[in-house]
C-alpha positions as CSV (number, residue, x, y, z in Angstrom):
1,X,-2.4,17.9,-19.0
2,X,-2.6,14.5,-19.7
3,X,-3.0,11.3,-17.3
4,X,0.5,10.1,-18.1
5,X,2.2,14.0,-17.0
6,X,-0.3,14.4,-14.5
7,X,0.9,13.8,-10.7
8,X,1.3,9.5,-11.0
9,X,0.7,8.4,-7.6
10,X,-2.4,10.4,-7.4
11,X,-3.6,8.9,-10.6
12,X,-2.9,5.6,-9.4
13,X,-4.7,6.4,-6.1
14,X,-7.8,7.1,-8.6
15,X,-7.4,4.1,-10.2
16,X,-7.7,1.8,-7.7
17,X,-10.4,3.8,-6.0
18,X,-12.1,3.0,-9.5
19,X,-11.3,-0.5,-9.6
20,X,-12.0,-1.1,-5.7
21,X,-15.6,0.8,-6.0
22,X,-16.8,-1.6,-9.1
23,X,-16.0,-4.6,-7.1
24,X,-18.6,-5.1,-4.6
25,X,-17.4,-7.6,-2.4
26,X,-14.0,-5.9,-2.6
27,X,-14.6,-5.1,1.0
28,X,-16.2,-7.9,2.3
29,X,-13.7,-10.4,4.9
30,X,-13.4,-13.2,1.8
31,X,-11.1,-15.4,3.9
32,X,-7.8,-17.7,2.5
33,X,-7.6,-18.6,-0.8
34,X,-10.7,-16.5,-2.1
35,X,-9.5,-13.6,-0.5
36,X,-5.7,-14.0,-2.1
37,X,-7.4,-14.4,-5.6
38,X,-9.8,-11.6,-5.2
39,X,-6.2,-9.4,-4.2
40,X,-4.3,-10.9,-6.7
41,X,-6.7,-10.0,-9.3
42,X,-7.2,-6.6,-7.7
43,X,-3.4,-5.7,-8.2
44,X,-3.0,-7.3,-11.7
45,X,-5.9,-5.2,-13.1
46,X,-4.4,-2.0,-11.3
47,X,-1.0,-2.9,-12.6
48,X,-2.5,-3.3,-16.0
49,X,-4.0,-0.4,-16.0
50,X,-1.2,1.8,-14.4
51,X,1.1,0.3,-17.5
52,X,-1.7,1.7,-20.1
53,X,-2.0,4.5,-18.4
54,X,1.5,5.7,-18.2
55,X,2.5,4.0,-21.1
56,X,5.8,2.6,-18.7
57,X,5.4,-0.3,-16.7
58,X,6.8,1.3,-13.1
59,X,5.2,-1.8,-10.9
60,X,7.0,-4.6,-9.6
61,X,10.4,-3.2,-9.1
62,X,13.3,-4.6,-7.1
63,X,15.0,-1.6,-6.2
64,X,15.8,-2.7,-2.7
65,X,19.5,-4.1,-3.3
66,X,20.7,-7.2,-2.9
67,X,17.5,-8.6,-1.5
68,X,14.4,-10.3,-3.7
69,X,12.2,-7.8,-2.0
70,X,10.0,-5.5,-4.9
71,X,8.0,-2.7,-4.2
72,X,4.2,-2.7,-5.7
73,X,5.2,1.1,-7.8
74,X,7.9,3.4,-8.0
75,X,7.7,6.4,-9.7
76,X,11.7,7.7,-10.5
77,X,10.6,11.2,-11.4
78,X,8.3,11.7,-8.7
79,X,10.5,9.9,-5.9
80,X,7.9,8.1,-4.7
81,X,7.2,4.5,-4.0
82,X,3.9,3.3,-3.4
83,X,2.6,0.2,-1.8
84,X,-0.9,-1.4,-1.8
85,X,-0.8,-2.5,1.4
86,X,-4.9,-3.2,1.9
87,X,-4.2,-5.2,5.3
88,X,-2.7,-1.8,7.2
89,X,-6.2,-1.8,8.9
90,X,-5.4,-5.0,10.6
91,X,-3.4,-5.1,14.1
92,X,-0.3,-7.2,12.2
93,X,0.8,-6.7,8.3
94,X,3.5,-5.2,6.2
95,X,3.6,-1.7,7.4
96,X,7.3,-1.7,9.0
97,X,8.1,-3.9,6.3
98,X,7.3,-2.0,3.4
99,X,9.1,1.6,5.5
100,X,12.1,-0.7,5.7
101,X,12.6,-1.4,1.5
102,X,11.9,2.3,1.1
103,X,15.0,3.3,3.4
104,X,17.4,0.0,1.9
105,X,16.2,1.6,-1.9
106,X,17.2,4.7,-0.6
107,X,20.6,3.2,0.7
108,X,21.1,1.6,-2.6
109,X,20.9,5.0,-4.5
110,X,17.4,5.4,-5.0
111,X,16.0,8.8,-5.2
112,X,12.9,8.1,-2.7
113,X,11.7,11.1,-0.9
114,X,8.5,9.6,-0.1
115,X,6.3,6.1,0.6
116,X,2.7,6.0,-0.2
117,X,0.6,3.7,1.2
118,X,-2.9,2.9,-0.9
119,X,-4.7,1.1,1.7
120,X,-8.4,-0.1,2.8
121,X,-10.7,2.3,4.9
122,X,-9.2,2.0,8.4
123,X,-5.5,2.1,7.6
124,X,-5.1,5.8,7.8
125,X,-6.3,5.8,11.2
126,X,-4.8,2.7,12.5
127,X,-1.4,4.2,11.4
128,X,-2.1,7.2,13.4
129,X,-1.4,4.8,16.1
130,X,1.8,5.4,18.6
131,X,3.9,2.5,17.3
132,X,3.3,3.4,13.7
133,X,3.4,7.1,14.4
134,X,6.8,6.5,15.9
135,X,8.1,4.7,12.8
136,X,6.2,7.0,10.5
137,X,8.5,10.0,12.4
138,X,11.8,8.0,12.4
139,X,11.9,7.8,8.8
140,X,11.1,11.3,8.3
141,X,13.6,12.8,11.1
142,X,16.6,9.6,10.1
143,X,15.7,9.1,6.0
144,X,13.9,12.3,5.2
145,X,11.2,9.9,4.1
146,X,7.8,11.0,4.4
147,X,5.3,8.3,4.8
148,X,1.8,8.7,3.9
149,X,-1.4,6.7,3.7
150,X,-4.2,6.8,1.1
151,X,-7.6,5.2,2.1
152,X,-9.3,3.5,-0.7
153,X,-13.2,4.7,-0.4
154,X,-15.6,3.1,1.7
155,X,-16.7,1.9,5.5
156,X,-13.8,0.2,7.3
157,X,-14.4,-3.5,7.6
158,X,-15.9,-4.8,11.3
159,X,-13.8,-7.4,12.9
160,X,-15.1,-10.0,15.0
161,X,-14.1,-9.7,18.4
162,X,-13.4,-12.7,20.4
163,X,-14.6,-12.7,23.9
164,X,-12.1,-14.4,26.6
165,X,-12.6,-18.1,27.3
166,X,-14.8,-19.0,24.2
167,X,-13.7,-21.6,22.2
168,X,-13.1,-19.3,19.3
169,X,-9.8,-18.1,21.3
170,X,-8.4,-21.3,21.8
């Protein structure tokens, strides 16, 4: 079987496990502006290297109606959108975000059946959380839209944590 008939989302999974583990500072807190570059250039090797790949471009696509939104990958045979969404780990990103343009491309006519999230080490667990859990639940019991999240390889990230009254939480 080749790459291209092969399951795509798991490919692309492997993919950017590949291009993640020959970066090392991939995981490394790079801050604004070095950080964005560092993801920018991340997601335009992977989506270069999907398109090869598969021979079909399937990234970038606004399939969420009348809205500018776009979703990272969707795969029309598979029925299955997938997001890069490496800041899942963190307490606020695009997790409800990136549920919601999976339901409003269903809505639109979209055959989506399920959302996979390629995220860095930690996101897995932190949407195992109650809040996410509860969305993760909704859209399979209200959208029959099963939600599930990848982990790209490697030790979650260490956050600082700020102690009450220092200046850092000013």
């Amino acid at each position: 079987m080749t790459p291209a008939a092969a399951n795509k989302p798991a490919v692309l999974v492997e993919v950017a496990r590949g291009i993640a583990a020959e970066n090392p500072d991939f995981q490394a807190v790079l801050g604004p502006g070095v950080g964005d570059r560092s993801t920018h250039a991340f997601m335009r090797r992977l989506r270069a290297t999907a398109t090869q790949i598969f021979g079909v471009d399937y990234s970038e696509k606004k399939i969420c109606g009348q809205t500018s939104l776009a979703v990272d990958f969707y795969f029309p045979d598979d029925q299955v959108i997938v997001e890069v969404a490496l800041g899942l780990p963190n307490p606020a990103s695009e997790f409800e975000k990136d549920v919601l343009k999976a339901v409003m491309a269903q809505e639109t006519g979209y055959a989506v059946k399920r959302l996979l999230l390629i995220s860095r080490p930690g996101g897995a667990r932190k949407c195992s959380q109650p809040g996410r859990n509860a969305v993760i639940a909704w859209a399979k019991s209200k959208h029959d839209l099963l939600v599930e999240i990848v982990d790209l390889h490697g030790t979650p990230r260490k956050r600082a944590r700020r102690l009450r009254g220092s200046i850092a939480s000013q």
